[in-house]
N, C-alpha and C positions, 0 to 999 in steps of 0.2 A: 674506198680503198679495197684492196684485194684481199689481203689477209687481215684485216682489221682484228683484232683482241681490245675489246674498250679499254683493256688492261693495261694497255700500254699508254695510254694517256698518263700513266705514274713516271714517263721518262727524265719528266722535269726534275724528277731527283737527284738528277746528273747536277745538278745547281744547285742543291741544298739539302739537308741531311735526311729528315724524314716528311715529304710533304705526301699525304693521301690525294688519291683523282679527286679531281671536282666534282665529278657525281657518285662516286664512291664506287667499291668493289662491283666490275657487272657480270654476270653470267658468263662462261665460254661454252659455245657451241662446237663438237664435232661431228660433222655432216660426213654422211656417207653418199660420195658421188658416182654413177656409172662410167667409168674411164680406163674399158679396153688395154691391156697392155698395148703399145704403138702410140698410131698417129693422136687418139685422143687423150689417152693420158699423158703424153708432151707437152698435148696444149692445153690442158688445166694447170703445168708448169709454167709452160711458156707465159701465159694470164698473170701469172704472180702470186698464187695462193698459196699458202700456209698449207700445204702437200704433207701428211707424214707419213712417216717409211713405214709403213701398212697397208697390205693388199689382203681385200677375202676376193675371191674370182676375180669377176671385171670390175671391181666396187675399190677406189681407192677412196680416202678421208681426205677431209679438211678442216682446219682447224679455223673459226671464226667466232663473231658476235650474232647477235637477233638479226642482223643486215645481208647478211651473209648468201642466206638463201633465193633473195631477190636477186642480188650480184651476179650469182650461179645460171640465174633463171635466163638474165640477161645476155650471160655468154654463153647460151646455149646448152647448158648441161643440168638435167635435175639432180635433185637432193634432197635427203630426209634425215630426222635429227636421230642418232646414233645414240649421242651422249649428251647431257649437259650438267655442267660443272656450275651448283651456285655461289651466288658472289656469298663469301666468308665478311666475319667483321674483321677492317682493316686495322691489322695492330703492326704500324713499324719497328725494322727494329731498329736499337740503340746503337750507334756506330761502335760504343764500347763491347757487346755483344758476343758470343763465342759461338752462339749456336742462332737459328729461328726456324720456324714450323716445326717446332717438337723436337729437334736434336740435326739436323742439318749442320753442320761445321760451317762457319761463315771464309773470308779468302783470308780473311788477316789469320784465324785459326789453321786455316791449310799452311800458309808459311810458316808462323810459328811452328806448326808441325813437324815438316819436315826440316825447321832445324834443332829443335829438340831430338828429334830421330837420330841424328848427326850427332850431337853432344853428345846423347846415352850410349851412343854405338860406335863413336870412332874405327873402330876395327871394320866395321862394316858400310859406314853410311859416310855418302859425300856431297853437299848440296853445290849446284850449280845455278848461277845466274845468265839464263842464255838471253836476256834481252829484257825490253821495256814494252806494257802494252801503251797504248795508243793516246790513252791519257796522258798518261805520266811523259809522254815524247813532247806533249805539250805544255806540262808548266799544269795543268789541271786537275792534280789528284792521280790516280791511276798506282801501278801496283809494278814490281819485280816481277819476270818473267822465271821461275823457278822448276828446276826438275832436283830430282836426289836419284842417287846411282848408287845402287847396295849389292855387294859383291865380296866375299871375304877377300880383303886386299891383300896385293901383292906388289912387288914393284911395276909400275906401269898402266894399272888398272884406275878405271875413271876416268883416265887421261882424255884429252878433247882432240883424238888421231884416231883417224879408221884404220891404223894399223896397232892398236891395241891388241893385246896378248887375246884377249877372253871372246864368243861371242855376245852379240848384246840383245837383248829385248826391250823392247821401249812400247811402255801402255802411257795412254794419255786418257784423259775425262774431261768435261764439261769445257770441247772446242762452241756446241752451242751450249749456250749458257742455260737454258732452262733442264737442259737434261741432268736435272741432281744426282739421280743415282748414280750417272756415271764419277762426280766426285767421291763420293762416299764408297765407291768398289775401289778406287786408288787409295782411298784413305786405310782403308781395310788390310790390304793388299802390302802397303808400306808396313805397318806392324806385323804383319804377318809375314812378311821377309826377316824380320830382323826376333820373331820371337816362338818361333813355331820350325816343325820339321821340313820347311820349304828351307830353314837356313842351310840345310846341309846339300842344296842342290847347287850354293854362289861358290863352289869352289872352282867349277871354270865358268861359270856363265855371268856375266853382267846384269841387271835390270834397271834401266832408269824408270822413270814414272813421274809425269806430269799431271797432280793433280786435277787442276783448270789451267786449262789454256787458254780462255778466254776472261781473264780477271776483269775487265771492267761489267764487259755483259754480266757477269754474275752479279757484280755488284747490284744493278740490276733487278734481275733475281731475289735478292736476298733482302733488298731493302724493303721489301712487302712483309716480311715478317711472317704472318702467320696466312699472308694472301700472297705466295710466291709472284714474281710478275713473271708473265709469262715471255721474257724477251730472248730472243733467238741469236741475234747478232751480237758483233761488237759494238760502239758508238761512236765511230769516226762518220758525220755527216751530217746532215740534215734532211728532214724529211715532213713535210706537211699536214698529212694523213694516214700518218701509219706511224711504223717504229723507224728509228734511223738505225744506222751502222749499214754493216755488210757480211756478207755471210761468209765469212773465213770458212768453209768446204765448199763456196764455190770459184776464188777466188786465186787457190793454189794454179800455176803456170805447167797446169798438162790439159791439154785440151782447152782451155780455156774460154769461155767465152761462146761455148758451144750449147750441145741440147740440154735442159733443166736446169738455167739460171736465167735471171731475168736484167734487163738494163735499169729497170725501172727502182730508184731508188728507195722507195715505199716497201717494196718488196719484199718478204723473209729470203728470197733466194737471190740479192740484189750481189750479181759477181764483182761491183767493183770498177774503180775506171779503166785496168789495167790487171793484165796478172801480176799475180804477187805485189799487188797495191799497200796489202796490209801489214802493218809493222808486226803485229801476233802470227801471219801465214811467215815472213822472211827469217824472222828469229827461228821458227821449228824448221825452215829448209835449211837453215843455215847450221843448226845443231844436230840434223842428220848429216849432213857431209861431212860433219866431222867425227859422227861417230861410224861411219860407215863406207864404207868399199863400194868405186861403182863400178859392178862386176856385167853390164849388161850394154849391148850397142845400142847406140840410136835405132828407132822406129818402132811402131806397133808389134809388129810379129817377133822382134827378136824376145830371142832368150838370155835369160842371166845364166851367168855360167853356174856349173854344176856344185863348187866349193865354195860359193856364196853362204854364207852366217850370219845369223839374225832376224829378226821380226818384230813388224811393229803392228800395234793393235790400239787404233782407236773407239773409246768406248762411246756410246750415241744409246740415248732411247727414243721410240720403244719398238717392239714388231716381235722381238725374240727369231733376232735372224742372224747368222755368220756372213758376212760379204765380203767380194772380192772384186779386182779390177778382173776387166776394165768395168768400170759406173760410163763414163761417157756411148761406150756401145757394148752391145751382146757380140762382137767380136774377140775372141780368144786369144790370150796373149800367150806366148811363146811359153811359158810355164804354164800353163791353163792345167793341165793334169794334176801339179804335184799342187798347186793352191788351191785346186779343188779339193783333193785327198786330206792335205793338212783343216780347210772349211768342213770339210765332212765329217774329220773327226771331233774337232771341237764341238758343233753345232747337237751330234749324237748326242755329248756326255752330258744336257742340257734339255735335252728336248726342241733344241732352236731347228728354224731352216739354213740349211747354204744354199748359196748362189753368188751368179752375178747378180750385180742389182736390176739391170734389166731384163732378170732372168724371172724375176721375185720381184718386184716393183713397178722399175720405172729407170732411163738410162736420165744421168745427170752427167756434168763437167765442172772440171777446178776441182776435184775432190781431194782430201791432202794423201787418201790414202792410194788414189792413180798414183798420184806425183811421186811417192815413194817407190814405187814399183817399177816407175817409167822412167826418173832418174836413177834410180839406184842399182836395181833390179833385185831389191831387197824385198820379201815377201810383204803385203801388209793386208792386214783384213780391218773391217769394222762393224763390230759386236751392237746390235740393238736390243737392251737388256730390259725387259719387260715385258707384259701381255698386255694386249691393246685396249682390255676391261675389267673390271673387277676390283676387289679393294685395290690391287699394289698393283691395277697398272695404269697406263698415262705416265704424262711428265712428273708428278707429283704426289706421288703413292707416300700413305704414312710410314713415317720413319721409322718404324717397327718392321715394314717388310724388309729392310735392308738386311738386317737380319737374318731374320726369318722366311726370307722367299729367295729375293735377288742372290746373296751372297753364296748359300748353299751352292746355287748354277753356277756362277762367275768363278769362283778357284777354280773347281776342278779346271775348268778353261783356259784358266792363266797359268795351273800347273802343265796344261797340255802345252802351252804357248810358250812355256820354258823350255820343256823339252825339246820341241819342234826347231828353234831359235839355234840350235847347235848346227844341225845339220837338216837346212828345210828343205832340198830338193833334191 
C-alpha cells in the first residue's frame, strides 16, 4: 500500500470499543522525498502517498511504515528517514473518557462542550445541528454534526439566512481527523469568545466554529488513547491495505477529481466516487449557503464583489503556513490581491508562510476551502498550525504545547480573522 501507517490496522475498532492491533503499536516513518514543485511532486500525489503539507526546497515528506521506502524506491523516487515516531505502549481509551494522550478533549467532550457553552451563555451562544456524519446515517454509532454561533445577540442573529444582520466568521478543526491541535485551537477559541476581551468584538460580527468535522475519523483517533491512530479520513468504505474512508478535502465539488487526489481507494487522498459524495463534505456546503451570500459569478477568474462579508478558516496541521485558493492550480483568482494581503497579514503575526498551495507546496482538488471561494466568493484560507520537528510538531505534539506553543500563534490569527471577516476585500 501507498501510504501504509501499520497503525491503522487499529480500524477494526469501528466494530468494537477498544481492540489494540494484532501486532501491536509500530513505529511511523517520515521520509523526506526529492519531488520538485511541478510534474514530480504531482506524481508522488497522484501514487497515493501520505503527502504532508510540508515543503523544505525540492524535498516534500511522506508519511509511512519500515515498507515505505522500498515502495518509493519502486516508483521511482528516493528517500531517507527524517523522523521516526516509536510505537508507544497501547493504552485504549474508555468510551466513558473525557480526555486521552495527556488532556486531548475526546468528540462526546466537544459536544458536551459546546452545549454547556450555550447553557452558561445564553446571551451569547447558539448551538446548531447542521447534519449527521456517516455513521450515524447508517444505523452504526456515529455522532451529531454540531457548530455554536457566538455573537452578542440580537434579533435576527444565528439565524440560518445569508441575509443575516451581522458578518460571519466560520473556523472549523480536525476536517482530517488526526490533526488534533486543530480541535483543541477551536476548543480554546469557544471559551475565549465567550470569557475574555474578544467578547467585546461579537457586537456586529458572528463566529460560528466547528470543533471536528470529521466526528467519526476522530473517533478513530482517539480510540488509541495514549497511541493516537493516525487516521486521515472518514470511514465510509472499505479498503484492503490501508485505511478506508475518503478524504473530505478532496472530495468538496470545485475542481473535483482533478490534480492531488487519488481514485484509489486505499489512498489518504482517496476523492471519493463522485463530488460531494460525503455526507460530512454536503452538510458544511450546505451550512455555508445558508450562512452566506453568493456574491461572485461562475468561472475561475471572476471576482466576488467588493461588499462581500465574511471568512472562513479551516484549521489543518502542520507546515505553519496561511493558504489560499486556488489549491487546484497556481492560477490567480479574481481576488488574488486582497486574499493575498489578508494571507500575508495573518501568516506575519505568527511566523507562518502565505501562499497558494501550489505556490508553497503542491496544487490539489476538492478542497472545501476552493469550494467556498468558488461558490460563494467568500474569502477562505487554511491555517497549518505547527512546525514540521521538534517537541510540539507533527500530528501529535504533547498536550502542553497547546498551550504553550500553538495557542500563543493561533489567536492573535483568529483575532486577525475577525477583523478581516467585516470587510475582506
Amino acid at each position: 500500500m501507498r501510504s501504509a501507517l501499520a497503525l491503522f490496522s487499529c480500524l477494526a475498532l469501528l466494530l468494537s470499543p477498544s481492540p489494540a492491533p494484532a501486532d501491536g503499536p509500530q513505529a511511523t516513518y517520515v521520509l523526506r522525498v526529492p519531488a520538485p514543485k511541478g510534474e514530480s511532486a504531482q506524481r508522488l500525489l497522484g501514487l497515493g502517498y501520505d503527502v504532508l503539507e510540508q515543503r523544505d526546497g525540492d524535498d516534500l515528506f511522506v508519511v509511512g511504515d519500515q515498507h515505505t521506502t522500498d515502495e518509493l524506491r519502486a516508483d521511482g523516487f528516493r528517500s531517507s528517514v527524517e523522523t521516526v515516531r516509536p510505537p508507544a505502549q497501547w493504552a485504549p481509551r474508555s468510551l466513558a473518557d473525557a480526555t486521552y494522550y495527556g488532556g486531548y478533549r475526546t468528540i462526546t467532550a466537544h459536544l458536551a462542550h459546546l452545549d454547556e457553552t450555550a447553557k452558561a451563555h445564553p446571551d451569547l451562544a447558539t448551538v446548531v445541528d447542521y447534519g449527521d456524519s456517516w455513521r450515524k446515517t447508517q444505523g452504526t454509532g456515529g455522532y451529531d454534526l454540531k457548530a455554536i454561533c457566538i455573537t452578542r445577540k440580537r434579533a435576527g442573529d444565528c439565524a440560518l439566512t445569508p441575509t443575516a444582520p451581522k458578518p460571519r466568521l466560520f473556523v472549523m478543526g480536525q476536517l482530517h481527523a488526526r490533526e488534533i491541535t486543530t480541535g483543541d485551537m477551536a476548543w480554546r477559541f469557544v471559551d475565549d469568545l465567550v470569557g475574555s476581551d474578544l467578547t467585546t468584538m461579537l457586537d456586529d460580527l458572528e463566529v460560528w466554529v466547528v470543533p471536528i468535522a470529521n466526528p467519526d475519523g476522530v473517533e478513530v483517533v482517539e480510540s488509541g488513547g495514549d497511541t493516537p491512530v493516525l487516521h486521515r479520513k472518514n470511514v465510509n468504505g472499505t479498503c484492503s491495505s490501508g485505511p478506508r474512508g475518503v478524504d473530505l478535502n478532496r472530495n468538496a465539488g470545485s475542481h473535483w477529481g482533478e490534480v492531488g487526489s487519488s481514485t484509489n481507494r486505499c489512498s489518504e487522498t482517496y476523492q471519493g466516487t463522485r463530488a460531494d459524495s460525503e455526507v460530512e463534505v454536503r452538510a458544511l456546503e450546505s451550512l455555508w449557503r445558508k450562512l452566506y451570500r453568493d456574491t461572485r459569478a461562475p468561472g475561475d477568474t471572476a471576482a466576488a464583489a467588493t461588499d462581500t462579508t465574511g471568512a472562513v478558516v479551516s484549521m489543518h496541521s502542520y507546515g505553519d503556513y496561511v493558504l489560499f485558493p486556488w489549491g487546484w492550480s497556481t492560477q490567480k483568482t479574481g481576488n488574488d490581491a486582497a486574499l493575498r494581503r489578508l494571507a500575508q497579514g495573518m501568516a506575519a503575526l505568527s511566523g507562518f508562510q502565505a501562499g497558494q498551495p501550489g505556490e508553497l507546496l503542491y496544487n490539489s482538488s476538492g478542497a472545501t476551502d476552493d469550494w467556498v471561494y468558488d461558490d460563494l466568493g467568500v474569502p477562505s484560507f487554511v491555517w497549518e498550525i505547527g512546525a514540521s520537528s521538534g517537541r510540539c510538531g507533527g500530528f501529535v505534539p504533547p498536550f502542553s504545547c497547546q498551550q504553550d506553543v500553538h495557542w500563543p500563534k493561533v489567536r492573535p490569527m483568529l483575532v486577525s480573522a475577525m477583523k478581516a471577516a467585516k470587510h475582506p476585500y
